[in-house]
Wavefront OBJ file of the C-alpha trace (Angstrom):
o trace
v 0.000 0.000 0.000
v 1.072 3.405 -0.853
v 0.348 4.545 2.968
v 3.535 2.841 4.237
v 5.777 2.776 0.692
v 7.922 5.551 2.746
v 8.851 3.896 5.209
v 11.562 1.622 6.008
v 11.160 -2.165 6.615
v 12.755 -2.038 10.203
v 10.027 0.779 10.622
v 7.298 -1.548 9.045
v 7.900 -4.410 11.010
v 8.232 -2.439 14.258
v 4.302 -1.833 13.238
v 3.839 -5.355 12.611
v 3.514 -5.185 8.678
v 5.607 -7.851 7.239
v 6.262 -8.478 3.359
v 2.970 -10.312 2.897
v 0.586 -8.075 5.056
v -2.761 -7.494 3.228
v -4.426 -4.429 4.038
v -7.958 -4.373 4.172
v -10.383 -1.571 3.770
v -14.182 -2.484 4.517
v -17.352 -0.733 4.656
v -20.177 -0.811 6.896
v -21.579 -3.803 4.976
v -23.389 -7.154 7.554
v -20.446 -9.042 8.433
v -21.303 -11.939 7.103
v -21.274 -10.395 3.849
v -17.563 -9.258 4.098
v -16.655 -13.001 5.726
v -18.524 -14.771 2.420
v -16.537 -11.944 0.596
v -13.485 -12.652 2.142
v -13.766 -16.711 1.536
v -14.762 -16.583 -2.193
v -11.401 -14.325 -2.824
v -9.408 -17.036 -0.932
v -11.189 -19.807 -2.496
v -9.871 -18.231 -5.961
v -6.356 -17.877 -5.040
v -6.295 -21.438 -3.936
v -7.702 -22.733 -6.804
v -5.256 -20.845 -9.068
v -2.664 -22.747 -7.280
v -1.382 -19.202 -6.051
v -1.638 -19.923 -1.734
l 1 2 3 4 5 6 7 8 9 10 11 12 13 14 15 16 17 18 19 20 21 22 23 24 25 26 27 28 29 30 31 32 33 34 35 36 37 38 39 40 41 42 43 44 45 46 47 48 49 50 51
């Protein structure tokens, strides 16, 4: 994410971002709507062999 891109990576992982860290942004949607959300995008990556 552009929000952290100037800083350095000791000063990143003093915040607990690693290489890796997804940053997410949600809405004021149900939460079950941003958990079914959340599992279809996972499902996908697994499927395209990418996790």
């Amino acid at each position: 994410s552009t929000t952290h891109s100037q800083e350095t990576p000791e000063e990143l992982e003093d915040q607990g971002i690693h290489e890796g860290t997804i940053r997410l942004s949600i809405g004021t949607e149900h939460i079950d709507d941003i958990l079914a959300d959340l599992q279809r995008g996972f499902d996908a990556v697994r499927k395209a062999g990418l996790a």
